[in-house]
Every structure is written in structure tokens, then in C-alpha cells.
C-alpha positions in Angstrom: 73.5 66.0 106.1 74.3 69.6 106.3 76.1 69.5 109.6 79.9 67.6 110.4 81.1 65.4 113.1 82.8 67.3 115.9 81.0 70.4 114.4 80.0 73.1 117.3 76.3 73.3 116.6 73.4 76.0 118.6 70.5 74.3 120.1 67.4 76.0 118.3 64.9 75.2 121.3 64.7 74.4 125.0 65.1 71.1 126.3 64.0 71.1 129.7 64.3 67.0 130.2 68.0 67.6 129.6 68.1 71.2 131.5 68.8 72.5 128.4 68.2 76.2 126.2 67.5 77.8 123.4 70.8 79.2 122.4 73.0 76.4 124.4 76.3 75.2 122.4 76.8 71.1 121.5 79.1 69.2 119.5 77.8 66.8 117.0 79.6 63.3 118.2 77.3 60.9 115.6 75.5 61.2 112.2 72.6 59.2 111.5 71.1 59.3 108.1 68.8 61.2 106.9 68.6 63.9 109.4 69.8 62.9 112.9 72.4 64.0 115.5 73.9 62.7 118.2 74.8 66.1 120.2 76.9 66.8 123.5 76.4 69.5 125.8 78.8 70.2 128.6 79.0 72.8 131.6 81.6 75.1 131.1 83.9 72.9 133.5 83.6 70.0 130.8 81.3 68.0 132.8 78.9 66.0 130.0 75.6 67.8 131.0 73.5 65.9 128.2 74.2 63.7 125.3 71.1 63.9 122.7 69.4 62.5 119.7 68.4 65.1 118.2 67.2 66.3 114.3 68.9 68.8 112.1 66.1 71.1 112.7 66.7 71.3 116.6 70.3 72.8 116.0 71.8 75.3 113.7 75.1 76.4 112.9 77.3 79.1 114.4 76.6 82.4 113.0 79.5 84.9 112.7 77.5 87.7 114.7 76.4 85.3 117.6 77.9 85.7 121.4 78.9 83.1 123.7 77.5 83.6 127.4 77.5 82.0 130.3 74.3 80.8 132.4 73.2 79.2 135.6 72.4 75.5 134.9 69.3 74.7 136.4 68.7 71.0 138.4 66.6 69.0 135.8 63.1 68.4 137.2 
């Protein structure tokens, strides 16, 4: 496992089930072996917006030169 529990992780690609994007920020709350996540994503309020099973590959870490923004969250379809 390359990534932590409670570790702030970058979603690598859009999940629009969840309302979710490329770029989003989750927390890894569960580590399944060999290459799964358990991943949160809240609103900026704190409201849970999604909580996903997810493989390494879909997230990456933080990188020193990456920005945190703030977008509209769309209604899930």
C-alpha cells in the first residue's frame, strides 16, 4: 500500500455517479489489501458528499505545487 489511513489523497478521474472530479480532495478512511481504498469526499461545509471504494490508481497524493479551489457541486444525475 503506498497510501495511509486518514491520508488526504486527489481523485485522478471524474466520478460522475458520486458527483465527483478530477482534482477533488478525499481522505482515505479504510485499506483493503492489495490495492483498495475506502475514500471520503466532503463539501467544504463538511457534509459527507461521497464515501468510495476505490483503487490506488484512481487517487494520487498531494503534490507540493498543487492548489486547493473551490467548485460548484453539481446534483448527481
Amino acid at each position: 500500500m503506498k497510501f495511509k489511513l486518514l491520508e488526504t489523497v486527489v481523485l485522478a478521474r471524474d466520478l460522475p455517479k458520486y458527483g465527483l472530479k478530477a482534482g477533488d480532495l478525499g481522505v482515505v478512511v479504510e485499506l483493503y489489501e492489495p490495492d483498495g481504498l475506502e475514500v471520503e469526499f466532503v463539501t467544504a461545509s463538511g457534509r459527507t458528499q461521497a464515501v468510495v471504494t476505490l483503487k490506488e490508481g484512481d487517487v494520487r497524493k498531494i503534490a507540493p505545487e498543487d492548489m486547493i479551489s473551490v467548485r460548484r457541486l453539481q446534483k448527481v444525475p
